[in-house]
C-alpha positions as CSV (number, residue, x, y, z in Angstrom):
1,X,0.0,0.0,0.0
2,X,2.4,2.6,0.6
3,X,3.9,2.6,-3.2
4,X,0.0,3.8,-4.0
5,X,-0.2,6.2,-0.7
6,X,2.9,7.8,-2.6
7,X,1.9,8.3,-5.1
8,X,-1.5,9.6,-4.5
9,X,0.2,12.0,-2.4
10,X,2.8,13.4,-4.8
11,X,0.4,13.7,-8.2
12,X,-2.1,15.2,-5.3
13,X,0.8,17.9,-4.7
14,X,1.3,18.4,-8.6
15,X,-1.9,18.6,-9.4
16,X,-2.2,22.0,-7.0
17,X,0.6,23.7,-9.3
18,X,-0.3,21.5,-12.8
19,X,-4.1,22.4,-12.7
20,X,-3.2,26.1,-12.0
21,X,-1.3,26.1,-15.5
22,X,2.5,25.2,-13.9
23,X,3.9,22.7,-14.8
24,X,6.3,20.6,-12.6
25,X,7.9,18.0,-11.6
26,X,8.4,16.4,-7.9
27,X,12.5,16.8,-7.1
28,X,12.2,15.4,-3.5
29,X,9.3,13.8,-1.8
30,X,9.3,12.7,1.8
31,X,6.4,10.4,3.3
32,X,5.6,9.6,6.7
33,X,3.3,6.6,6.9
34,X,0.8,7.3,10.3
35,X,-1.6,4.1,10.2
36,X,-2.1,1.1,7.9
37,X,-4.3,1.8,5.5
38,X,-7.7,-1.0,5.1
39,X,-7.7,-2.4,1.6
40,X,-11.6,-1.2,0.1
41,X,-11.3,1.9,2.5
42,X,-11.4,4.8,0.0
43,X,-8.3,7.8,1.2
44,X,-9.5,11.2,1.1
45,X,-6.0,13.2,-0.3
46,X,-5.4,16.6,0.4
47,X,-2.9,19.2,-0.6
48,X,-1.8,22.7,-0.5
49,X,1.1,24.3,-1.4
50,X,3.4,26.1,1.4
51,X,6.3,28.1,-0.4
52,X,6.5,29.8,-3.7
53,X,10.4,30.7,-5.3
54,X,10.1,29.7,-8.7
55,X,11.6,27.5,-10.1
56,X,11.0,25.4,-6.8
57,X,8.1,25.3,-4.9
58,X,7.3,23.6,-1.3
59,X,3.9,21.7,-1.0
60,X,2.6,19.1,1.7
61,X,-0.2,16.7,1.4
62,X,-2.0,14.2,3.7
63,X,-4.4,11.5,3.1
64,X,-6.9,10.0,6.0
65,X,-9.4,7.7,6.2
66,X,-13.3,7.9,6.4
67,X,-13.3,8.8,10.4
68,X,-10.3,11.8,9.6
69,X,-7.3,9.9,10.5
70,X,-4.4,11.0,9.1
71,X,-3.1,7.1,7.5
72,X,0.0,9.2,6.1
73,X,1.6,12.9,5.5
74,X,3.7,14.0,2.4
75,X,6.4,17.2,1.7
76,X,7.9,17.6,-1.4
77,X,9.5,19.9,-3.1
78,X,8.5,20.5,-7.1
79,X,10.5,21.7,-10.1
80,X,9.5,24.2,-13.0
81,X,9.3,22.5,-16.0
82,X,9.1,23.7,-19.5
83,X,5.9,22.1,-21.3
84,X,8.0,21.2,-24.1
85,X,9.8,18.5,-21.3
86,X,6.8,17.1,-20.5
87,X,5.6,16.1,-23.7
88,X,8.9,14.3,-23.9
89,X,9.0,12.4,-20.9
């Protein structure tokens, strides 16, 4: 499970600067893993993004279960990319 809790966290974190038209990519990603998460138990994910100095930017994420627990906790740090690298990768 905690492969998938990464990643849910870290395209979470993304998606706050990709959906706002900036495009990035994760350079660090830390997770802390709280609580084993049930198998069927739909995470809720949240984000939100702590530090601006383009071209890095600071965001942290959590995801908990249906009763609020925090299962596990994400920072990362996210790169500026140029669109042109994306469409590469």
């Amino acid at each position: 499970h905690g492969g998938i809790l990464a990643t849910l966290l870290d395209e979470t974190m993304n998606h706050v600067l990709s959906h706002n038209g900036e495009p990035v990519a994760t350079a660090e990603l830390t997770v802390r893993y709280r609580e084993p998460a049930r198998v069927g138990v739909p995470p809720r994910v949240e984000a939100r993004l702590l530090k601006t100095r383009p071209p890095l930017y600071t965001a942290e994420a959590e995801t908990t279960d249906p009763q609020g627990s925090v299962v596990a906790e994400a920072s990362a740090k996210l790169m500026r990319v140029e669109a042109e690298e994306i469409d590469r990768a």
